[in-house]
C-alpha positions in Angstrom: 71.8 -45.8 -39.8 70.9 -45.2 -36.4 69.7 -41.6 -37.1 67.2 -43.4 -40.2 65.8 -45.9 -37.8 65.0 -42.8 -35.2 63.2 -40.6 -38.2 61.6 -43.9 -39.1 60.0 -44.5 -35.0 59.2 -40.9 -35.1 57.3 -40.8 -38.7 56.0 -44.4 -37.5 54.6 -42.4 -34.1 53.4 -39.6 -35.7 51.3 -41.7 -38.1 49.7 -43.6 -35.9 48.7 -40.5 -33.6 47.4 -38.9 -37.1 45.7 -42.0 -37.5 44.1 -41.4 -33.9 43.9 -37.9 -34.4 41.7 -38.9 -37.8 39.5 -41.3 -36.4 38.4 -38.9 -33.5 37.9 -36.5 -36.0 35.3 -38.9 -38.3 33.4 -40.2 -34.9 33.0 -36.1 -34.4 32.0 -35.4 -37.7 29.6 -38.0 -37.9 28.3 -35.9 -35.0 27.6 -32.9 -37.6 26.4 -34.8 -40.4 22.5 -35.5 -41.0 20.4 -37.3 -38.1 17.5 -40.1 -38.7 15.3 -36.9 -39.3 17.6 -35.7 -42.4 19.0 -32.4 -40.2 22.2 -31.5 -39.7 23.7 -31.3 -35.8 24.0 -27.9 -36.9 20.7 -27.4 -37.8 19.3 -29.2 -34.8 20.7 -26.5 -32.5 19.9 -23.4 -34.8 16.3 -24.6 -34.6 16.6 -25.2 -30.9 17.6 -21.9 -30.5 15.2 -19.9 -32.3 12.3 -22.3 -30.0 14.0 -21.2 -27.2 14.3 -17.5 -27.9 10.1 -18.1 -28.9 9.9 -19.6 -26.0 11.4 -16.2 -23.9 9.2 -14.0 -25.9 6.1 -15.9 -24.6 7.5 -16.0 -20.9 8.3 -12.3 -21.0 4.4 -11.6 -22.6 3.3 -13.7 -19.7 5.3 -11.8 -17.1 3.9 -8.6 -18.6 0.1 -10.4 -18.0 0.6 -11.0 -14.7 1.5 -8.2 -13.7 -1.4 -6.8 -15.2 -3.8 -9.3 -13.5 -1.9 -8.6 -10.4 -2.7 -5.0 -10.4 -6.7 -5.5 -11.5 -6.8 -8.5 -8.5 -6.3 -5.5 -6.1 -9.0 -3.4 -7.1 -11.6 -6.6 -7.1 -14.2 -6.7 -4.2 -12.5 -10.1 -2.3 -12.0 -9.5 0.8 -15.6 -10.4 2.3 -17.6 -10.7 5.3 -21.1 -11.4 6.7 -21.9 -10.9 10.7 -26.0 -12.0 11.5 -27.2 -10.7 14.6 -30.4 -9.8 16.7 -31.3 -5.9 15.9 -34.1 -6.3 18.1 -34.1 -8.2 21.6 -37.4 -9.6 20.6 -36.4 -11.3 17.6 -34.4 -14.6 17.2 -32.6 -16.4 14.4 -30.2 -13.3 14.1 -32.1 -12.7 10.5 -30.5 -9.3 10.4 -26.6 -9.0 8.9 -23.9 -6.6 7.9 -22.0 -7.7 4.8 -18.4 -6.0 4.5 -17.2 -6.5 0.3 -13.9 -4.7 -0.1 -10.6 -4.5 -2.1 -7.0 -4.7 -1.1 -6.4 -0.9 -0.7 -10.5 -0.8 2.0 -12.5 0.8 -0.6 -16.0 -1.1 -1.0 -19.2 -1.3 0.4 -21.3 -2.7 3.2 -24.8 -4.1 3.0 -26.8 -3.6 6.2 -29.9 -5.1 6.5 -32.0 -4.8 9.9 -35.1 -7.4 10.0 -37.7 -6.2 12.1 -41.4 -7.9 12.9 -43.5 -5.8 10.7 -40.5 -4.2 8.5 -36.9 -5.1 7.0 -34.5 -2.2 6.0 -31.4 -2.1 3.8 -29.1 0.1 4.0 -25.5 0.4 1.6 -22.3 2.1 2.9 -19.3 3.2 0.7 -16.1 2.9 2.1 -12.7 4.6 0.4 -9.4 4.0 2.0 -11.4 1.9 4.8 -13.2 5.1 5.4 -16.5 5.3 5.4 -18.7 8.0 4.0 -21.2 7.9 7.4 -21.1 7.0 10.4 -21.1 2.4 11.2 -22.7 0.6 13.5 -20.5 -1.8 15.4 -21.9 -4.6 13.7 -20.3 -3.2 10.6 -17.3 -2.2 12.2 -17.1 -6.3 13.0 -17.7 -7.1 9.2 -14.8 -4.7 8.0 -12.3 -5.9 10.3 -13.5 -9.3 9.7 -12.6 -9.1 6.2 -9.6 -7.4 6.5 -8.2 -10.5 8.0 -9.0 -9.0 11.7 -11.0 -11.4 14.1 -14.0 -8.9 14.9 
């Protein structure tokens, strides 16, 4: 008798934790089954996950642009300068200039022009390397450094 009433607290113990065990089961279930939108939890994720890998694709064709844009934005002419000046101790307003255009890597030019009373010349100087090709007047030497970051 006392061994039926002990099978009996145990089968009554393990049916309520299947009961338990069942319940959680539904609540998680419910999880999986169809949302407001009619898709499955399953089908929520899948989806998310081919978005996401989308989503890499266009960050690593991205990456790949910038670096691209990266390497074209150090051959463009940005680094710029301008230094005015008197050519001529008879003149003033400084009307003459020496404009330094370059690149990252000091290739470019320089614009010279030298205002005179009766006359204005222009002259244009190549650099390569930060180089140049003839000889520069320190005024020009003042617009390179200048617009490599130098104060004159």
């Amino acid at each position: 008798m006392i061994m039926s009433l002990a099978i009996g607290v145990m089968g009554l113990g393990l049916g309520i934790f299947a009961a338990i065990r069942l319940s959680w089961l539904r609540r998680t279930y419910s999880l999986l089954q169809s949302t407001d939108a009619g898709e499955t939890f399953v089908e929520v994720v899948a989806r998310t996950r081919e978005e996401f890998e989308a989503l890499s694709e266009h960050v690593r064709r991205l990456d790949r642009g910038l670096l691209e844009t990266r390497g074209e934005v150090t051959q463009a002419l940005r680094h710029v300068s301008v230094v005015r000046y008197d050519a001529f101790g008879d003149l003033a307003g400084r009307f003459s200039y020496s404009a330094a255009v370059l690149d990252d890597s000091g290739d470019g030019l320089i614009f010279t022009s030298i205002h005179g009373r009766t006359e204005t010349r222009t002259y244009l100087k190549g650099l390569h390397a930060g180089k140049p090709d003839i000889t520069l007047s320190p005024e020009e030497l003042e617009a390179i450094a200048l617009a490599r970051g130098g104060n004159g």
